[in-house]
DOZA-23115 format. One line per field, with one value per residue: z negated, y, x negated of N, C-alpha, C, CB in turn; residue in one letter; chain. Coordinates in steps of 0.05 Angstrom, whole numbers. Glycine has a CB too. Layout:
REM DOZA-23115
nzz [Z_...]
nyy [Y_...]
nxx [X_...]
cazz [Z_...]
cayy [Y_...]
caxx [X_...]
czz [Z_...]
cyy [Y_...]
cxx [X_...]
cbzz [Z_...]
cbyy [Y_...]
cbxx [X_...]
residuo [a_...]
cadena [A_...]
***
This chain:
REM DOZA-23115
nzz [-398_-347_-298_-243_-203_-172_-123_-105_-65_-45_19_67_107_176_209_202_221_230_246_246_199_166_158_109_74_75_126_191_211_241_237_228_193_137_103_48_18_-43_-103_-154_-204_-206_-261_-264_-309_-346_-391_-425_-449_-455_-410_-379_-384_-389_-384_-382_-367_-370_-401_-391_-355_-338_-369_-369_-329_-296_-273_-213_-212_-250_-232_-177_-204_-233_-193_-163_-213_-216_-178_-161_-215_-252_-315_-341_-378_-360_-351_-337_-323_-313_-284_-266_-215_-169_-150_-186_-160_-107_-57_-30_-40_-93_-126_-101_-73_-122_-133_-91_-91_-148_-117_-84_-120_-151_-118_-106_-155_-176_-138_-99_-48_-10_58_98_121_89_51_60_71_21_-8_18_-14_-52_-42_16_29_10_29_82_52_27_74_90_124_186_218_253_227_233_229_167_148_145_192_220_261_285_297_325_296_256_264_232_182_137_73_40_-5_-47_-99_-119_-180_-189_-181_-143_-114_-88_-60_-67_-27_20_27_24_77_111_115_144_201_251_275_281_315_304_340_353_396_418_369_362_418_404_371_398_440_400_389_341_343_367_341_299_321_325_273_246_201_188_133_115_120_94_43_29_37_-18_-47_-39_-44_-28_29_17_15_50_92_58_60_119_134_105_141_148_195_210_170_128_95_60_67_26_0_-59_-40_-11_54_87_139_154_185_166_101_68_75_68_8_-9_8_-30_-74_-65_-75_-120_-157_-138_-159_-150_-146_-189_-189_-143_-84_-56_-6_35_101_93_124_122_97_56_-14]
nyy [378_347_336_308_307_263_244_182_152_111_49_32_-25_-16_-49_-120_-171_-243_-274_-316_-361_-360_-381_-368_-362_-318_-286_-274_-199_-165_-102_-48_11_49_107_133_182_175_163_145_183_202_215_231_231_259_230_238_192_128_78_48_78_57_80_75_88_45_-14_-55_-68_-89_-64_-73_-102_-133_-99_-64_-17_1_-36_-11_37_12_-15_34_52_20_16_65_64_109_141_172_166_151_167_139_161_129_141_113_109_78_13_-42_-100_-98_-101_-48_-37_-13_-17_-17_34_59_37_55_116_120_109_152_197_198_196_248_274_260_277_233_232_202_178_176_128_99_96_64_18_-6_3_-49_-92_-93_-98_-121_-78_-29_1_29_52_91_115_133_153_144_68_32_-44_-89_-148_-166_-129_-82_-65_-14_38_105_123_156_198_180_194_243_224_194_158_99_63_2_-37_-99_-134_-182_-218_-220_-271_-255_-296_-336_-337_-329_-381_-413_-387_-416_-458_-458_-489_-459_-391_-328_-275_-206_-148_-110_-85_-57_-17_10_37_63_100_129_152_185_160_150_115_73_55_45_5_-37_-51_-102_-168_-214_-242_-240_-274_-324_-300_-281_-328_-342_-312_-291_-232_-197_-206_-181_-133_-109_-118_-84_-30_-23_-20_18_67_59_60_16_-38_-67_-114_-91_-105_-172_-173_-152_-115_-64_-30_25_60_128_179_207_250_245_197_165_172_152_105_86_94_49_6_4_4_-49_-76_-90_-74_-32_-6_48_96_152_182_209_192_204_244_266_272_300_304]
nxx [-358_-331_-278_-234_-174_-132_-85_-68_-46_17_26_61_92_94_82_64_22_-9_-70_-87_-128_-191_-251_-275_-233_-204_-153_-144_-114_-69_-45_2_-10_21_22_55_99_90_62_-4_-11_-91_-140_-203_-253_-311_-345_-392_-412_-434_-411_-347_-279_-201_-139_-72_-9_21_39_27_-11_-87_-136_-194_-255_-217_-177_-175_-184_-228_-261_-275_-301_-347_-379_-401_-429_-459_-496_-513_-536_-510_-509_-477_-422_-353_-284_-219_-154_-98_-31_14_54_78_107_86_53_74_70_59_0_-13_-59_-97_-93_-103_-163_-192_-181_-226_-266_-268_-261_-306_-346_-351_-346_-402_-436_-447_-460_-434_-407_-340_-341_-382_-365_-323_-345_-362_-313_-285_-305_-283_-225_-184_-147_-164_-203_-181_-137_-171_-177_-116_-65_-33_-44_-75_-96_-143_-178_-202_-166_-201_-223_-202_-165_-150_-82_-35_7_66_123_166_209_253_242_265_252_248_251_258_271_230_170_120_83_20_-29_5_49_12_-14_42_53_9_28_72_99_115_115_139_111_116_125_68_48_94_117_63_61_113_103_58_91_116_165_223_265_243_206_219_260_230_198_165_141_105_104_149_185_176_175_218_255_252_266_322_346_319_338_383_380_354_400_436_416_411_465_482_461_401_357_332_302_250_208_158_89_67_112_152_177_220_236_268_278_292_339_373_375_416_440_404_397_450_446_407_434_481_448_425_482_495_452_419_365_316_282_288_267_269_241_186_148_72_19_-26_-96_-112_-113]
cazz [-388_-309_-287_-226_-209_-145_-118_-90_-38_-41_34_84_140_192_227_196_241_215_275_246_176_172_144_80_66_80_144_206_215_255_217_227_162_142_82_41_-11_-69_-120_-176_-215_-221_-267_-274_-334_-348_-423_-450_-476_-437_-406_-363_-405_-369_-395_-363_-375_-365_-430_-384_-331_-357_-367_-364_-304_-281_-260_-196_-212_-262_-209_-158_-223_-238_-167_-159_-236_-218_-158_-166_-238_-261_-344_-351_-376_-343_-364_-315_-328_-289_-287_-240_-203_-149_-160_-185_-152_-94_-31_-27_-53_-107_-137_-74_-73_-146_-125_-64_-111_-160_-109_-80_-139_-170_-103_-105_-192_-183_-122_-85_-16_15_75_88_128_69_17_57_67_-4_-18_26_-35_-76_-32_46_37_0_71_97_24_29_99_94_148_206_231_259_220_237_223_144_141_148_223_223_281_272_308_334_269_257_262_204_176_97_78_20_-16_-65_-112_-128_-201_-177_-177_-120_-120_-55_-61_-58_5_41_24_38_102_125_119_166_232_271_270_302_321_312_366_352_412_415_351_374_436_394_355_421_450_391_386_315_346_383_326_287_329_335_248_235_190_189_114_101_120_69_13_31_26_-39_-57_-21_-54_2_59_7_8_78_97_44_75_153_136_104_151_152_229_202_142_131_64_65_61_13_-14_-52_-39_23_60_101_157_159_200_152_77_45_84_53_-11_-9_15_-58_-95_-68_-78_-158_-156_-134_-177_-125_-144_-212_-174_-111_-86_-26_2_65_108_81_144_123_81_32_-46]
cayy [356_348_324_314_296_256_232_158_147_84_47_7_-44_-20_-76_-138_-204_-254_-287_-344_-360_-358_-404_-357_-362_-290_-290_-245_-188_-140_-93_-20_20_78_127_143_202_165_159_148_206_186_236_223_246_250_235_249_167_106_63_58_59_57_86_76_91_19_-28_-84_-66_-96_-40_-79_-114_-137_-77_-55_18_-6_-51_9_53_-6_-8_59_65_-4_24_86_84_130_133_184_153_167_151_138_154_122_156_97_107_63_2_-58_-124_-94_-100_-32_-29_13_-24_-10_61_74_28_86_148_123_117_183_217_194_206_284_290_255_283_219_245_184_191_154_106_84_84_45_-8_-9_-12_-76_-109_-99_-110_-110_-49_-12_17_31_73_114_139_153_158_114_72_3_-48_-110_-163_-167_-103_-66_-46_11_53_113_123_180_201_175_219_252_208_190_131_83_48_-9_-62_-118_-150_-199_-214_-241_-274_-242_-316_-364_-329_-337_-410_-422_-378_-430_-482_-453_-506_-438_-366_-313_-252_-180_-134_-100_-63_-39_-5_28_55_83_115_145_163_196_157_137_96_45_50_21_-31_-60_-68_-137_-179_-252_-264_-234_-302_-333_-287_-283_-347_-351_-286_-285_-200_-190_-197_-167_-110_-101_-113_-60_-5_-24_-18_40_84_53_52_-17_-36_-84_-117_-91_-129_-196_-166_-155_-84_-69_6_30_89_138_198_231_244_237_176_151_171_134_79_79_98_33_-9_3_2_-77_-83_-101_-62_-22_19_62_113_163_195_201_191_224_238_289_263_319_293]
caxx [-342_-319_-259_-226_-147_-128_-53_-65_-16_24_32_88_72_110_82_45_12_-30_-72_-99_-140_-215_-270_-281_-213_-189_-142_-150_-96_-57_-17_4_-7_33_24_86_94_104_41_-5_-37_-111_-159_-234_-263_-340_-342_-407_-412_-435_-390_-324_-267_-188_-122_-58_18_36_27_16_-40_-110_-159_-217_-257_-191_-165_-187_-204_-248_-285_-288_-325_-373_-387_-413_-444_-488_-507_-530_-548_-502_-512_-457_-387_-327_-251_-204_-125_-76_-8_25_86_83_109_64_57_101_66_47_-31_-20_-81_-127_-99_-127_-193_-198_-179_-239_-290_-263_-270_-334_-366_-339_-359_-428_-453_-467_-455_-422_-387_-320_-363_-409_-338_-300_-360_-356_-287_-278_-321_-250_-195_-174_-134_-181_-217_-149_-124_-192_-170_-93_-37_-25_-75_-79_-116_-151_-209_-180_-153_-218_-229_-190_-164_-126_-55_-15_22_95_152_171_228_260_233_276_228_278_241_275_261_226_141_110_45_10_-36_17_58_-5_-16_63_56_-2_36_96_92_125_112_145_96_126_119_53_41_117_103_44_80_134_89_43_110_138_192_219_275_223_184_239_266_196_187_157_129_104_107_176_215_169_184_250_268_239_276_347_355_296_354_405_364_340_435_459_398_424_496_478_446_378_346_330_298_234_198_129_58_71_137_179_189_236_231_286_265_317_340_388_363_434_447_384_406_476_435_394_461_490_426_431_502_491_438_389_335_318_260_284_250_272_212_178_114_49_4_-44_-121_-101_-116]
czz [-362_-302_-260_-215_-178_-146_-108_-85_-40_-3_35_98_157_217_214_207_230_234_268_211_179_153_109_63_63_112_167_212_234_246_229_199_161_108_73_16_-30_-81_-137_-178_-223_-230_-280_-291_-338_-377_-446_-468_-445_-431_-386_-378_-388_-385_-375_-379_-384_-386_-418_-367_-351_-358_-375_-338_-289_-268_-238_-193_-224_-243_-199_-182_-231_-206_-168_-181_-226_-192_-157_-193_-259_-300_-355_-359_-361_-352_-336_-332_-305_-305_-259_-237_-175_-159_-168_-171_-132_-67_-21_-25_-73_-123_-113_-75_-103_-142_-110_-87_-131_-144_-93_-97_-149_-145_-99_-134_-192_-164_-109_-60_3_31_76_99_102_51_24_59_40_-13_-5_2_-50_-66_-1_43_25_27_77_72_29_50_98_124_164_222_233_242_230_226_193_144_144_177_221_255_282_303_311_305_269_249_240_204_143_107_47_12_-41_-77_-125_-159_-201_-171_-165_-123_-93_-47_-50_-30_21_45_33_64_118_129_137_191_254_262_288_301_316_332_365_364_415_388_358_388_427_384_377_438_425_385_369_326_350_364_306_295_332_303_258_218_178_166_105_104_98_38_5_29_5_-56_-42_-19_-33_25_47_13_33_88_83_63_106_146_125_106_162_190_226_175_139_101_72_50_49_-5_-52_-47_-2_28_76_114_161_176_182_115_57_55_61_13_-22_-7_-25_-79_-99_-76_-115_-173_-146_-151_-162_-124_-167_-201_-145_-112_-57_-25_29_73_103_113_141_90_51_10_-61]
cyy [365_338_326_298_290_243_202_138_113_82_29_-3_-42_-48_-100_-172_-212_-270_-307_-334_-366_-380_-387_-351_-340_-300_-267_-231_-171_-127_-60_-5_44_89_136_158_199_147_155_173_193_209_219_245_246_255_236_221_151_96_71_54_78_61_93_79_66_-8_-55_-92_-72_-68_-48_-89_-128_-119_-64_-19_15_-16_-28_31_39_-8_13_66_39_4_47_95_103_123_150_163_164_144_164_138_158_123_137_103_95_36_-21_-83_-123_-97_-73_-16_-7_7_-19_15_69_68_52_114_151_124_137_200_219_203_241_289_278_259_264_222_215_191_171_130_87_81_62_11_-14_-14_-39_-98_-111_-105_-107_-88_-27_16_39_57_104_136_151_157_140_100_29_-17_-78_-131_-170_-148_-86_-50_-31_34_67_113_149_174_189_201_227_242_212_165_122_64_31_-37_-74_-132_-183_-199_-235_-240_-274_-285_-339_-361_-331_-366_-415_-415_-396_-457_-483_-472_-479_-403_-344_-282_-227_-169_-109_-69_-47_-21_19_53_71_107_136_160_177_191_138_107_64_38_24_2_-48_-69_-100_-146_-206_-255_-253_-263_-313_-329_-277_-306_-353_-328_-278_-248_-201_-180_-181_-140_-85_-105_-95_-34_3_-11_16_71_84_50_33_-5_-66_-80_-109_-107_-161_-197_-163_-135_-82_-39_2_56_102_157_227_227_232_206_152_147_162_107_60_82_64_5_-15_-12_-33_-89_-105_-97_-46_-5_21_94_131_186_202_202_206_222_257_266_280_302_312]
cxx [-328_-300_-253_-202_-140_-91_-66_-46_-5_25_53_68_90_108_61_41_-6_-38_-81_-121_-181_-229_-271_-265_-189_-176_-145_-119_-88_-40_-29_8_0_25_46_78_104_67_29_-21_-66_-134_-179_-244_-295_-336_-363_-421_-414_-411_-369_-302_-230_-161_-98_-31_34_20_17_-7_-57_-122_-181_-226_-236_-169_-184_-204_-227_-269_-304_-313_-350_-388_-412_-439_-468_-507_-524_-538_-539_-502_-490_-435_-374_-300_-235_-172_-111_-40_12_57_93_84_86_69_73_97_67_18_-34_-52_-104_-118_-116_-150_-199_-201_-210_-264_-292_-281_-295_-359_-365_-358_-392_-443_-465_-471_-456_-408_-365_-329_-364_-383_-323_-320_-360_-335_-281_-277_-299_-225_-208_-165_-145_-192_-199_-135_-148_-186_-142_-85_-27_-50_-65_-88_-116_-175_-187_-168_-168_-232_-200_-189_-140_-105_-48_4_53_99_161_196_233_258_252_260_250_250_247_254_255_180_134_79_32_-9_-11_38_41_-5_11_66_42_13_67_91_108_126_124_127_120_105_100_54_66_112_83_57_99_116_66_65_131_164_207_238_259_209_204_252_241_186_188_136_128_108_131_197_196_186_208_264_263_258_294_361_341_324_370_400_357_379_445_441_407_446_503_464_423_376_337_303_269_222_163_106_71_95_125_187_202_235_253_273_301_314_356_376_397_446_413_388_431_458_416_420_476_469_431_448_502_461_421_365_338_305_274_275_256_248_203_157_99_24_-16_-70_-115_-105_-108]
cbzz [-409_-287_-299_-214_-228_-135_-89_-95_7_-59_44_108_141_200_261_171_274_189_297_285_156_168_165_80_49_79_136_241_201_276_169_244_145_151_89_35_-11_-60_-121_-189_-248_-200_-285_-249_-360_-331_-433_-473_-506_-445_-427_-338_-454_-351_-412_-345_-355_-327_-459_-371_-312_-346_-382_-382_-307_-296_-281_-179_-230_-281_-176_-140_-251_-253_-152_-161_-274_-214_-143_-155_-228_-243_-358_-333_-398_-298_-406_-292_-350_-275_-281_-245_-201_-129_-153_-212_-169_-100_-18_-36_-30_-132_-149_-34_-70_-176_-107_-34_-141_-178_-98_-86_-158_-184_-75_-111_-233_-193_-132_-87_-4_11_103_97_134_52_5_89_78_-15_-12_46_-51_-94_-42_63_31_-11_108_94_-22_37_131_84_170_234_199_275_192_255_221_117_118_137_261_200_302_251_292_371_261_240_272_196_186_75_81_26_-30_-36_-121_-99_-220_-150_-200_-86_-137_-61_-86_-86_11_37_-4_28_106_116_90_177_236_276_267_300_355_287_379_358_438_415_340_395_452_369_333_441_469_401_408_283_364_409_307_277_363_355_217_257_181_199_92_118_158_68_8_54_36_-37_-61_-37_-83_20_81_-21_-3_96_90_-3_77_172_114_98_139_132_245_240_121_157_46_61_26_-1_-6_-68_-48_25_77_87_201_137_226_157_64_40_129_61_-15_21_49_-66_-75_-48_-65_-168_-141_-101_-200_-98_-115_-235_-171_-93_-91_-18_-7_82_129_41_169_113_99_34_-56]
cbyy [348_337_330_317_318_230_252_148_152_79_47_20_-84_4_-66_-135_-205_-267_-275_-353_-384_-329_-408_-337_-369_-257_-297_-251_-182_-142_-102_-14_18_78_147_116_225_136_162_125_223_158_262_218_231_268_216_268_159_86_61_45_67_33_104_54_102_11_-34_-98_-33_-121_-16_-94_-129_-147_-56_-62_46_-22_-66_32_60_-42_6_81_66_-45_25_106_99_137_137_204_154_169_167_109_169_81_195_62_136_67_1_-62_-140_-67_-117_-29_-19_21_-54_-25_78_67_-1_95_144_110_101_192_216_153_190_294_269_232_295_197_273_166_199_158_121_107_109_52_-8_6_5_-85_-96_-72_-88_-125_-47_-35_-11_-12_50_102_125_181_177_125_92_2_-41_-106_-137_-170_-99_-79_-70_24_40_147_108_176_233_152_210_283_180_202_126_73_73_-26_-64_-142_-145_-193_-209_-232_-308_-195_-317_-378_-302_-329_-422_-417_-352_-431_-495_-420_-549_-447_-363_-310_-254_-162_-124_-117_-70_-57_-25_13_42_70_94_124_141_208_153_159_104_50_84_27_-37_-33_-63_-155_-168_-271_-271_-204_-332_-322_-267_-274_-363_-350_-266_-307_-179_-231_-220_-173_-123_-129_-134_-54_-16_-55_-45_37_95_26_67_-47_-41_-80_-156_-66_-112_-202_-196_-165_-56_-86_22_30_79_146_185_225_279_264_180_170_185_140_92_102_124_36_9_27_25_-80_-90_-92_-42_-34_8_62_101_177_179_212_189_208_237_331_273_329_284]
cbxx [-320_-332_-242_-243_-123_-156_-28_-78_-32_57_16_119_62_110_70_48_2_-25_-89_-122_-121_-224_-311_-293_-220_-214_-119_-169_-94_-47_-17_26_-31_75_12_113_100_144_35_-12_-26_-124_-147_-257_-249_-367_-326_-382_-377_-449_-380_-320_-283_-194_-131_-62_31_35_53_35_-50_-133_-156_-223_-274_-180_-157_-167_-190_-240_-268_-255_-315_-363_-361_-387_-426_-476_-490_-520_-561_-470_-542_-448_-368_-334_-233_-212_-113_-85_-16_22_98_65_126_55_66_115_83_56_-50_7_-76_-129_-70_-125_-197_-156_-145_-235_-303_-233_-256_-338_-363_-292_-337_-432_-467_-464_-486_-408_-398_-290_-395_-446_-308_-272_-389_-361_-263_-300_-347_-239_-159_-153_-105_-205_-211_-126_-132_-219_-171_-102_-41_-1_-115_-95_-121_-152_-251_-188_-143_-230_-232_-205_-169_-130_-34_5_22_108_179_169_219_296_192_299_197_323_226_282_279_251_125_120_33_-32_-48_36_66_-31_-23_84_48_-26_37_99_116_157_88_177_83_129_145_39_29_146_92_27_95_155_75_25_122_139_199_234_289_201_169_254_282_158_209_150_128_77_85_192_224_146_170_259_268_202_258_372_349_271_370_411_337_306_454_457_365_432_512_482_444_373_326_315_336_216_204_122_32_48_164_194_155_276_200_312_242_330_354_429_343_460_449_354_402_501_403_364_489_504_395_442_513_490_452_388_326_312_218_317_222_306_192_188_105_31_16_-19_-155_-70_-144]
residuo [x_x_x_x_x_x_x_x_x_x_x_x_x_x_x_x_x_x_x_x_x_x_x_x_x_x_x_x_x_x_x_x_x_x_x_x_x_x_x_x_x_x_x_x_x_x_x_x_x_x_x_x_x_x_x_x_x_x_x_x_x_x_x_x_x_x_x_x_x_x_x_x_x_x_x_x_x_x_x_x_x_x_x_x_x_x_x_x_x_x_x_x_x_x_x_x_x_x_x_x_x_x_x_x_x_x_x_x_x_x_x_x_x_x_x_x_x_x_x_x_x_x_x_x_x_x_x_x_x_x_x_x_x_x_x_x_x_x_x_x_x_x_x_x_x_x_x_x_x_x_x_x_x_x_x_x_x_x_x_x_x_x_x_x_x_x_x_x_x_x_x_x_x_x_x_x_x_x_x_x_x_x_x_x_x_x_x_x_x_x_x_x_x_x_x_x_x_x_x_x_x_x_x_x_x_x_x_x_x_x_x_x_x_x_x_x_x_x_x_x_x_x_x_x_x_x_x_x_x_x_x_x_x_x_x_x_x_x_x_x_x_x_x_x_x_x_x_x_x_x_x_x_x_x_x_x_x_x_x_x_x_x_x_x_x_x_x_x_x_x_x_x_x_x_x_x_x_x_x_x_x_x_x_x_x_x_x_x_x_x_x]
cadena [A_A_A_A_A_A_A_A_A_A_A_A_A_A_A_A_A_A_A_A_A_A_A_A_A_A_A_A_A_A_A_A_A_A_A_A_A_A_A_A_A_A_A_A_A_A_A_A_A_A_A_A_A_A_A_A_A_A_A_A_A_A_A_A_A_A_A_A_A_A_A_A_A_A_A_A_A_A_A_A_A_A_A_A_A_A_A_A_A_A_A_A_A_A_A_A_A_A_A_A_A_A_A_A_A_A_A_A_A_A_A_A_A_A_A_A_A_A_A_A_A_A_A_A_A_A_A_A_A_A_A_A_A_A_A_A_A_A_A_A_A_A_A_A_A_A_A_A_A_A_A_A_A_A_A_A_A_A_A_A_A_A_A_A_A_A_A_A_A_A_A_A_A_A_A_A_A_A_A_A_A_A_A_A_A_A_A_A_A_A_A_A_A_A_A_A_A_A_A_A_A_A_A_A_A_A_A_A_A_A_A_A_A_A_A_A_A_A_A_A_A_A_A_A_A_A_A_A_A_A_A_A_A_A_A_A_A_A_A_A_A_A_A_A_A_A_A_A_A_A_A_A_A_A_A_A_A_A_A_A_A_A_A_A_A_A_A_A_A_A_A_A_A_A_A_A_A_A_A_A_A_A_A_A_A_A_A_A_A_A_A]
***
């Protein structure tokens, strides 16, 4: 029996634009993607017995074809044949439903791993054309750190690394349906663009400040008006300490970039303490491929 034990990285959007929606119903994007060190445990097992079969900490995740790790293992086993089993346990600690991808990082982790335990010798090329098949951010989880993305999320182009910062990661009790923020976002008659290329620049110039006056993201007035804690969340983090504070991807999860760690940690003390958030998480950017 073979195993093999991967971290898969939750992400932020320090920057997320949506340029317009497409005929096939996916929308085209511009988003800056960051890596943060806060993860799930994911160990592949070869078990000797047909099948894929999916064990997780959390009594409520499916563990059948509805769970995206599962997908990424059927994937790979219909493809190449594979007649071995393999059990997947997921050890989640990123939040769920949070606008992070913790479900495209485990999709990534399993076709990581299975391409490492079964010798298929993909390169990240050939995984991330494959991961597309399960999510947009799939591509994007496989590679890790900072990196542009566009088209759905799948043109990829990496970035000069962010600045090593503390990041506040706060998730409001609260489940957002990534689907219907899109559909309400299309129906906005006004959009305001964040500042892409400022972003960038901070980030080619090293410089966290610019990086952080330039957060944006088009569907946070959405999901913020839908969810008034969103601004509560993103005003207690400023006030305390935060170099500003932004809800990442389709919410509800809100990050704060910091400079000082105990300022970050006052910042999650008082978050609780208002009962704004049940999950916080002080952490900071992950910029290295490392598993």
């Amino acid at each position: 029996m073979e195993k093999i034990q991967l971290k898969a990285m939750g992400k932020i959007n320090l920057g997320l634009d949506i340029l317009g929606k497409r005929e096939d119903g996916y929308h085209d994007v511009r988003m800056v993607m960051q890596t943060v060190y806060l993860y799930d445990n994911v160990t592949l097992v070869q078990t000797g017995r047909a099948g894929i079969e999916i064990r997780t900490n959390l009594f409520y995740l499916p563990v059948d074809e509805n769970n995206l790790a599962y997908k990424a293992a059927k994937l790979l086993t219909d493809e190449f044949g594979i007649t071995e089993g393999i059990q997947i346990v997921l050890d989640k600690r990123i939040p769920v439903s949070a606008g992070m991808a913790g479900g495209s990082a485990d999709a990534a982790a399993v076709l990581f791993g299975m391409n490492r335990l079964f010798g298929l010798g993909l390169s990240d090329a050939a995984l991330r054309e494959r991961g597309v098949k399960l999510g947009a951010d799939v591509p994007y989880c496989i590679m890790r750190g900072t990196y542009l993305a566009e088209g759905i999320g799948e043109v990829l182009t990496e970035l000069p690394q962010c600045q090593r910062c503390y990041v506040l990661l706060a998730k409001p009790s609260v489940n957002v349906s990534t689907r219907v923020v899109y559909e309400r976002f299309d129906r906005l008659s006004h959009v305001e663009h964040p500042d892409i290329d400022g972003i960038i620049g901070g980030l080619r110039g090293h410089d966290l400040l610019q990086v952080s006056s330039c957060l944006g993201n088009v569907l946070e007035k959405v999901t913020a008006e839908a969810y008034p804690v969103i601004e509560q969340i993103k005003d207690t983090m400023k006030k305390n300490g935060a170099l500003n504070a932004l809800m990442s991807g389709s919410g509800p999860t809100v990050f704060g970039l910091f400079d000082d760690k105990k300022a970050a940690k006052k910042a999650a003390f008082r978050i609780r303490e208002l009962q704004l958030a049940r999950q916080t998480y002080v952490t900071g950017v992950h910029n290295t491929r490392r598993r």
